[in-house]
LOZA-344492 format. One record per atom (N, C-alpha, C): residue number from 0; atom name; x, y, z. Coordinates in Angstrom, 1 decimal, always signed. Layout:
residues N
    n  atom       u       v       w
  NUM    CA       X       Y       Z
...
END
This chain:
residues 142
    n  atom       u       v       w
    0     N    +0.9    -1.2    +0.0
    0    CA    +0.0    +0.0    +0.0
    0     C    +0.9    +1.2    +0.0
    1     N    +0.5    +2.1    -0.5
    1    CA    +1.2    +3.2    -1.1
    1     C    +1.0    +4.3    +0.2
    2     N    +1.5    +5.1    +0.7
    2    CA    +1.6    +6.2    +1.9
    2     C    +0.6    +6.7    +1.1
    3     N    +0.1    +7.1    +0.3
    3    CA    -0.9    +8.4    +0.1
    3     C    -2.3    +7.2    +0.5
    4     N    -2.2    +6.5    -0.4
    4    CA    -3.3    +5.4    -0.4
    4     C    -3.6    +5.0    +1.3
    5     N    -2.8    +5.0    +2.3
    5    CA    -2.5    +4.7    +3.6
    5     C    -3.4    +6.0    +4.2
    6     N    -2.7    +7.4    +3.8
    6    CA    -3.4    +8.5    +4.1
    6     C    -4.6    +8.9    +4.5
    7     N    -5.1    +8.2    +2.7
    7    CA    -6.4    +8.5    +2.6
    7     C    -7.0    +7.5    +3.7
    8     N    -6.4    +6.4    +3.6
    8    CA    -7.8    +5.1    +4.4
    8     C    -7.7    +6.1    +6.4
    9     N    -6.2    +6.2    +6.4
    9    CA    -6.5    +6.5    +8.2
    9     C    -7.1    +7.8    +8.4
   10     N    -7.4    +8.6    +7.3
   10    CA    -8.4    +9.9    +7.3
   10     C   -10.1    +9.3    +7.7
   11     N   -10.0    +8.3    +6.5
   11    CA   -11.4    +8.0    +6.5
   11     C   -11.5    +7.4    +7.3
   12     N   -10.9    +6.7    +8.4
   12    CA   -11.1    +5.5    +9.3
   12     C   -11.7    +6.2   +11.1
   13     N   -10.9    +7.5   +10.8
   13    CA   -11.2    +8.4   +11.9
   13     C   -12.6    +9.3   +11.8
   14     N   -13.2    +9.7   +10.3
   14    CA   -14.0   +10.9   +10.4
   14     C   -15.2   +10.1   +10.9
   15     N   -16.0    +9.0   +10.7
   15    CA   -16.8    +8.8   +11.3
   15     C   -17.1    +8.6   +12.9
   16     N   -15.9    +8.5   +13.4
   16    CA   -16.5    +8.4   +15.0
   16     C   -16.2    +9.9   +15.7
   17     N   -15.8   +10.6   +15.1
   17    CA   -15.9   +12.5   +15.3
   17     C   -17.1   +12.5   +15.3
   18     N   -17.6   +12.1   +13.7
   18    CA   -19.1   +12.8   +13.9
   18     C   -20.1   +11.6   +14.1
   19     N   -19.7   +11.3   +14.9
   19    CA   -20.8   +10.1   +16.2
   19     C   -20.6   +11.0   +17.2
   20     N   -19.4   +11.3   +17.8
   20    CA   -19.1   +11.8   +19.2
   20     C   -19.7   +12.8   +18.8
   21     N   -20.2   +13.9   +18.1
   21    CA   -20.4   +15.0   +17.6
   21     C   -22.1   +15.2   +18.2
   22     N   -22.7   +14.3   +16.8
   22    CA   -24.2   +13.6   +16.3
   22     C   -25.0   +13.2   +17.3
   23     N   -24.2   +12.3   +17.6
   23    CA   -24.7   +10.6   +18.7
   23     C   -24.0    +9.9   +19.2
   24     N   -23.9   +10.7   +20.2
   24    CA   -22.7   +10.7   +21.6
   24     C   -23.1    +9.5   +22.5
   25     N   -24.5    +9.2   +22.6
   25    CA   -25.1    +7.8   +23.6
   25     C   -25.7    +6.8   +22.7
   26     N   -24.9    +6.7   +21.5
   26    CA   -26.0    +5.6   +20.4
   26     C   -24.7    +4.8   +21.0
   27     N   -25.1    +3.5   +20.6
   27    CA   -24.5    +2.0   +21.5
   27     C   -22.8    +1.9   +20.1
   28     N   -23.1    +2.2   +19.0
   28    CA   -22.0    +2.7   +18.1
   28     C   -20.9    +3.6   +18.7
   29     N   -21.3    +4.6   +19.1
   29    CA   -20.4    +5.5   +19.5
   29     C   -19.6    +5.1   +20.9
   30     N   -21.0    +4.4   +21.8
   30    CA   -20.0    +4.0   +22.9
   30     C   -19.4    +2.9   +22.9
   31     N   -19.7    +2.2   +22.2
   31    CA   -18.6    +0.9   +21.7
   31     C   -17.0    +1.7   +21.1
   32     N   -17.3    +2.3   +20.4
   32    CA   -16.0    +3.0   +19.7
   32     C   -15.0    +3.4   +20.3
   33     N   -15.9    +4.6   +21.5
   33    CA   -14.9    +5.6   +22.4
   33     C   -14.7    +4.6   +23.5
   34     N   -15.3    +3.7   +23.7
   34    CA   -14.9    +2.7   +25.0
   34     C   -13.7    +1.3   +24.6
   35     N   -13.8    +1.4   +23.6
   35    CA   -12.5    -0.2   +22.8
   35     C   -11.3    +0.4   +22.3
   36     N   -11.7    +1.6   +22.2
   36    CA   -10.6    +2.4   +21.0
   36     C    -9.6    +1.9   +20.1
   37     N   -11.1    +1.0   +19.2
   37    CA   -11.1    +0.3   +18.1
   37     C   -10.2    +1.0   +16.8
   38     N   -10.6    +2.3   +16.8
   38    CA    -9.8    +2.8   +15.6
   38     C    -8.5    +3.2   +16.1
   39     N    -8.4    +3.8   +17.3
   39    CA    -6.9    +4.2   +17.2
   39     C    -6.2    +3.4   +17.4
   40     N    -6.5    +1.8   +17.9
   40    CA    -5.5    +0.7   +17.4
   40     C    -5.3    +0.4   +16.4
   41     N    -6.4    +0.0   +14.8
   41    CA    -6.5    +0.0   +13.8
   41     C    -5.1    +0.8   +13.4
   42     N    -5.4    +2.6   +13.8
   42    CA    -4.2    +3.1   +13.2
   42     C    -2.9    +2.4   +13.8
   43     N    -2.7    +2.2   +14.9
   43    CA    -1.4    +2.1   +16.1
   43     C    -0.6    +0.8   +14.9
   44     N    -1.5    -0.3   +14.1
   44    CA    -0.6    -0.6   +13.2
   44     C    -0.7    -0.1   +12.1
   45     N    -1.2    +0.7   +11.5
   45    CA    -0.8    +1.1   +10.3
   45     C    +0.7    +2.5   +10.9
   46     N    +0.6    +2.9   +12.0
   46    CA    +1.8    +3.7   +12.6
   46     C    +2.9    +2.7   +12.3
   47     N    +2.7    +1.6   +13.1
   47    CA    +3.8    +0.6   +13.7
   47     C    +4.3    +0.0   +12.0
   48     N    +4.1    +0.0   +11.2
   48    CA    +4.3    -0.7    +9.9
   48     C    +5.1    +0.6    +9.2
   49     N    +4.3    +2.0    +9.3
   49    CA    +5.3    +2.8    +8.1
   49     C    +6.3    +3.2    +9.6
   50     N    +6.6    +3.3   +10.8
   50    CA    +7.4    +4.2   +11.5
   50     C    +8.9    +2.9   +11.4
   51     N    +8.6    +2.0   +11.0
   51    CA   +10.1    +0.8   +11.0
   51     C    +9.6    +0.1   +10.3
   52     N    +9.0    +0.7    +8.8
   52    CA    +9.4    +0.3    +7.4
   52     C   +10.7    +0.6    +6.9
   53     N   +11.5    +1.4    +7.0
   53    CA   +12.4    +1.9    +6.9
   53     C   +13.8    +1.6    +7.8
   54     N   +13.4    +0.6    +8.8
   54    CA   +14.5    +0.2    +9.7
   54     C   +13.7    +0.9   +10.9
   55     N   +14.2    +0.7   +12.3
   55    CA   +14.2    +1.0   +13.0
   55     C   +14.6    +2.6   +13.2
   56     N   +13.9    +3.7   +13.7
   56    CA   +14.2    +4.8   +14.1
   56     C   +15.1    +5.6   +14.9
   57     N   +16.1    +6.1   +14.8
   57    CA   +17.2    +6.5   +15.4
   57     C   +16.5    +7.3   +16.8
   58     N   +16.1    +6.1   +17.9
   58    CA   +15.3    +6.5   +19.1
   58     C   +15.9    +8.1   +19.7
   59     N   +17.4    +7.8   +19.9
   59    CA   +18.5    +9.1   +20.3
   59     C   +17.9   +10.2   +19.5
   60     N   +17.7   +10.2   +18.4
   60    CA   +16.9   +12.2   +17.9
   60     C   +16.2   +12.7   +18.6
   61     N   +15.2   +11.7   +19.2
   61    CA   +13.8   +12.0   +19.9
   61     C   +14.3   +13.0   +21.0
   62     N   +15.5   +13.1   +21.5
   62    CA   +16.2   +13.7   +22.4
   62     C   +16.6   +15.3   +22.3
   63     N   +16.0   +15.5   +21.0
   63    CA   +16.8   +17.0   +20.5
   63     C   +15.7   +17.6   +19.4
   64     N   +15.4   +18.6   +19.2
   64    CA   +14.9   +19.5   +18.3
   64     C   +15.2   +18.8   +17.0
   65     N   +16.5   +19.5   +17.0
   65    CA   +17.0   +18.8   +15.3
   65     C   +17.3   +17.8   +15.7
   66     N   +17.2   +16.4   +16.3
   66    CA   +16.8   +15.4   +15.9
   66     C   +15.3   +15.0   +15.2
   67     N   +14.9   +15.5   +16.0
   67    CA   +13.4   +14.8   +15.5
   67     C   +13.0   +16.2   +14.0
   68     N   +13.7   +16.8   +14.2
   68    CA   +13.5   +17.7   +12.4
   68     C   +14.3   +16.8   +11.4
   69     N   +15.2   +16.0   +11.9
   69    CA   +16.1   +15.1   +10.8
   69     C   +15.6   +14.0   +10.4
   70     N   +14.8   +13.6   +11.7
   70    CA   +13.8   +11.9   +11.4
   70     C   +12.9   +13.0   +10.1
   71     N   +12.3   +13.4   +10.4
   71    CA   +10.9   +14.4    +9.1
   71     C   +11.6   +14.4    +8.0
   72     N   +12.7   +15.3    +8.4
   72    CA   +13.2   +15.8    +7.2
   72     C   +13.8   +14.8    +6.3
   73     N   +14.6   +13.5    +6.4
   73    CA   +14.9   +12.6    +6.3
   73     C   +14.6   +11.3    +5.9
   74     N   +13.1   +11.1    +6.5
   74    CA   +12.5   +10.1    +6.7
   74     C   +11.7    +9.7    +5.9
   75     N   +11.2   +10.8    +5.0
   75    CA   +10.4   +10.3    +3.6
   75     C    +8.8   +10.5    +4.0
   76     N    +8.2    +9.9    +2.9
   76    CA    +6.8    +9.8    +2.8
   76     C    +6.2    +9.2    +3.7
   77     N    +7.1    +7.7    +4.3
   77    CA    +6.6    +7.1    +5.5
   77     C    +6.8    +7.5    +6.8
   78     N    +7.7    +8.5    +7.3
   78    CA    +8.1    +8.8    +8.3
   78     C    +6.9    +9.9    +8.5
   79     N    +6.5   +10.6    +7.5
   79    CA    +5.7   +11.9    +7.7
   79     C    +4.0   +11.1    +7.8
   80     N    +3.7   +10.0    +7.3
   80    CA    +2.8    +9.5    +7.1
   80     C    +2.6    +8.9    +9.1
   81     N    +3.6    +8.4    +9.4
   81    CA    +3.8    +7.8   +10.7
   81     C    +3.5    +9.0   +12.0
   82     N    +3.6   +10.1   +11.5
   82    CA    +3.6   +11.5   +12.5
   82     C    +1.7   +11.6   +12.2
   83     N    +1.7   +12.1   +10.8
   83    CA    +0.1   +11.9   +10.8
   83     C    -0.7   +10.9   +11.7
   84     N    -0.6    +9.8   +11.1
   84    CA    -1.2    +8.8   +11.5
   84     C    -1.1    +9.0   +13.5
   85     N    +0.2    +9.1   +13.9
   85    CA    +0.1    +9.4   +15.6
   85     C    -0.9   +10.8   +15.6
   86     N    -0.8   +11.6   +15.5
   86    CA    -1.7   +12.6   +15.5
   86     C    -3.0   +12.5   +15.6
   87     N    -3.5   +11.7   +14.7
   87    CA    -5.0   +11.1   +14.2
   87     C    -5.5   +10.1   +15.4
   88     N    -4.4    +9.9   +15.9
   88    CA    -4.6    +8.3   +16.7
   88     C    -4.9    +9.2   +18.0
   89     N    -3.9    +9.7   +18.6
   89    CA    -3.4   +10.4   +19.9
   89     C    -5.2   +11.4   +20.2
   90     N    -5.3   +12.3   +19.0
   90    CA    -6.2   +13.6   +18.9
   90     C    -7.8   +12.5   +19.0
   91     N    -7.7   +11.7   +18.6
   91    CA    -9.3   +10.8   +19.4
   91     C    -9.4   +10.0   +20.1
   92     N    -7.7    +9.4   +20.8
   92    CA    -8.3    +9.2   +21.9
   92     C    -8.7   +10.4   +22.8
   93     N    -7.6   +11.8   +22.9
   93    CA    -8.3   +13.0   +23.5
   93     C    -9.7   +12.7   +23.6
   94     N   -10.2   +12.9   +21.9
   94    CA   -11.9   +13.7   +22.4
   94     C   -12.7   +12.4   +22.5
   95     N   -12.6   +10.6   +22.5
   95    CA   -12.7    +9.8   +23.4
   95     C   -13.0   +10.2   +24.9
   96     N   -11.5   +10.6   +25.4
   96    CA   -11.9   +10.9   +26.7
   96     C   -12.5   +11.8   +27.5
   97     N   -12.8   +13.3   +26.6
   97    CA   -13.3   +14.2   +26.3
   97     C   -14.8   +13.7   +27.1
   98     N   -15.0   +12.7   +25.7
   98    CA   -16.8   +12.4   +25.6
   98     C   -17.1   +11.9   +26.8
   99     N   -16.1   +10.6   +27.2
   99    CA   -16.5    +9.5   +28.1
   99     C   -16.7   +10.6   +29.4
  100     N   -15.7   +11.2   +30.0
  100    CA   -15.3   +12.3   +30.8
  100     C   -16.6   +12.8   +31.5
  101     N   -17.0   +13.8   +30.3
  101    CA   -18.3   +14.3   +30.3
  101     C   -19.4   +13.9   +30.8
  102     N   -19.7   +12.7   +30.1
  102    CA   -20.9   +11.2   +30.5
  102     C   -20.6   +11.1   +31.8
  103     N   -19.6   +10.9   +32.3
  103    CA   -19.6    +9.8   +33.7
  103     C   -20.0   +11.2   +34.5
  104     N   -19.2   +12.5   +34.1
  104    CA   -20.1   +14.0   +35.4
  104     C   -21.1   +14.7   +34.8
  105     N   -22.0   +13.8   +33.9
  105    CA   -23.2   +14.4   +34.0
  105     C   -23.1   +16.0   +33.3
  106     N   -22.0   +16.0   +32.6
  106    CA   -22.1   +17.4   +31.7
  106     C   -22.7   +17.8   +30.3
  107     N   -23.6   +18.4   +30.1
  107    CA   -24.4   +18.1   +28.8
  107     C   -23.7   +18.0   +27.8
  108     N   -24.1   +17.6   +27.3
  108    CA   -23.7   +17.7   +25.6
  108     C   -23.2   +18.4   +25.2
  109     N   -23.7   +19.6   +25.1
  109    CA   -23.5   +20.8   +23.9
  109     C   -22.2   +21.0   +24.9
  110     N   -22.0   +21.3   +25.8
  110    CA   -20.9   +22.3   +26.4
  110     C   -19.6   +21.7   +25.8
  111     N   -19.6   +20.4   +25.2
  111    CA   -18.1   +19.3   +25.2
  111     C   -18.1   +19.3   +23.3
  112     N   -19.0   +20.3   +22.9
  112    CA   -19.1   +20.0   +21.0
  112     C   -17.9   +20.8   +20.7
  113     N   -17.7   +21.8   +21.2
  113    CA   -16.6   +22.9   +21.2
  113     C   -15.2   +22.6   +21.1
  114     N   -15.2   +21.8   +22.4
  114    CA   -14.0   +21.1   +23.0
  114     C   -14.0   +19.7   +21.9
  115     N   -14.4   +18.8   +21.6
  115    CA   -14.5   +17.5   +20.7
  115     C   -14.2   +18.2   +19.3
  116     N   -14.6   +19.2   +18.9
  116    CA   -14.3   +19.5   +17.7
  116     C   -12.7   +19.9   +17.8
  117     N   -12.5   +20.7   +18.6
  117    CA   -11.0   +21.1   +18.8
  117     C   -10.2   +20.2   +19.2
  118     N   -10.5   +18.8   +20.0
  118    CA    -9.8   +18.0   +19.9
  118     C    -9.6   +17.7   +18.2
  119     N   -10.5   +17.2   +17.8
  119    CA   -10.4   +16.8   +15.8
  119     C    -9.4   +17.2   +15.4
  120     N    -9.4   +19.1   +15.6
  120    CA    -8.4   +19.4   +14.5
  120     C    -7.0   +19.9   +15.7
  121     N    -7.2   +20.0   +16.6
  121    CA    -6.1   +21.2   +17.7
  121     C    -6.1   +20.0   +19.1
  122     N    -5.8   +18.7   +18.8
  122    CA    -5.7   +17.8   +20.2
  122     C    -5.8   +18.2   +21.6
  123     N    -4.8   +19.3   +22.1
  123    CA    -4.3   +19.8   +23.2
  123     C    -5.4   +20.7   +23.6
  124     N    -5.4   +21.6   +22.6
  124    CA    -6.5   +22.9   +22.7
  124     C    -7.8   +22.1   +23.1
  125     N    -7.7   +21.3   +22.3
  125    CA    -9.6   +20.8   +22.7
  125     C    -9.4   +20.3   +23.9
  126     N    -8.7   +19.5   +24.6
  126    CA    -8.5   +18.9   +25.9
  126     C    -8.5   +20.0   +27.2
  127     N    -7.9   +21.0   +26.8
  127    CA    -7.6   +22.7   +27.4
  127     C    -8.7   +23.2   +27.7
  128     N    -9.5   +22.7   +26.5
  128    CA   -10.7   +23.7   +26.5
  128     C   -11.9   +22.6   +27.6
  129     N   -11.7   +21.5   +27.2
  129    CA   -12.5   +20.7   +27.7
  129     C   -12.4   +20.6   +29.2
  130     N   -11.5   +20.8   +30.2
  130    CA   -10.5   +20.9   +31.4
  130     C   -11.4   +22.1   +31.7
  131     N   -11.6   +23.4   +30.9
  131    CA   -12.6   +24.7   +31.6
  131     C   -13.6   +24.6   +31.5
  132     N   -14.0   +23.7   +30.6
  132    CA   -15.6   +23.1   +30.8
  132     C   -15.7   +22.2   +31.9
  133     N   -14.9   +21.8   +32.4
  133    CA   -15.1   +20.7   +33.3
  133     C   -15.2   +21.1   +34.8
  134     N   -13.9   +22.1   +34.4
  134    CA   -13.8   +22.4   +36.3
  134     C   -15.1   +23.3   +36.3
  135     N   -15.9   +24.1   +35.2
  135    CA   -16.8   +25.6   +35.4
  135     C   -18.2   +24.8   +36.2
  136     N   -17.9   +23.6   +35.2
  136    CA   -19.2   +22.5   +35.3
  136     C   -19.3   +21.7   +36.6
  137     N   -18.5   +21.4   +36.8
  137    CA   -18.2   +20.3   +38.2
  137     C   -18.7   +21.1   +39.4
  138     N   -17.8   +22.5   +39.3
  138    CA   -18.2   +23.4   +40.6
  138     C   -19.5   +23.5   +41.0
  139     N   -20.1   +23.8   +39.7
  139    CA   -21.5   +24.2   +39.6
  139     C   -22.7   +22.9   +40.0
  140     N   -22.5   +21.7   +39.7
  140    CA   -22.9   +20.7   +40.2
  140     C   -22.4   +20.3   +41.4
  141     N   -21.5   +20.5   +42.0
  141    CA   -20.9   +20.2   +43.2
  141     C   -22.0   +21.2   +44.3
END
């Protein structure tokens, strides 16, 4: 399978449980999904296959700026495909726990769409944002 062809499938393998978490956050679909975290293992080997296609990873870069600019820069189609794919993987389990989070303190819906979406595209941000929803919300039910 070709990295772009790889691309496209772990794009598509992600957008539908965004917009479940989004849609239909308590359909038995969505909580199967965000509860197995079916697809980000799915990706974790399509990660594990292009990140040591190429040999093993010179782990020591990870240690330095311009190390890990030299793995990218370096590394080709598959190395960049392997960063994607972590991203994709990492950014839903976020808004996974985002959703589940919410459910278990009784936080509505709407307040965590903001936050879940920013997880999608901004991982950290959405989790950031989701953390002021949480504490504004908790107090207030507390």
């Amino acid at each position: 399978m070709t990295p772009d062809t790889a691309f496209q499938i772990a794009n598509a393998l992600v957008l539908p449980q965004w917009l479940l978490m989004v849609v239909a956050p308590r359909w038995s679909v969505t909580q199967f999904l965000v509860k197995s975290f079916l697809i980000p293992v799915v990706l974790a080997v399509f990660y594990a296959f292009y990140i040591f296609a190429g040999g093993p990873p010179d782990f020591g870069a990870f240690s330095t700026l311009e190390g890990v600019k030299g793995l990218f820069q370096n590394g080709g189609d598959g190395v960049m495909l392997a960063g994607w794919i972590h991203y994709l993987a990492f950014d839903l389990i976020a808004g996974s726990v985002v959703l589940r989070d919410a459910q278990e303190r009784g936080i509505p819906h709407w307040w965590v769409v903001v936050p879940i979406l920013f997880c999608f595209m901004l991982g950290p941000i959405g989790l950031l944002l989701y953390w002021i929803v949480r504490t504004a919300k908790t107090r207030k039910l507390a």
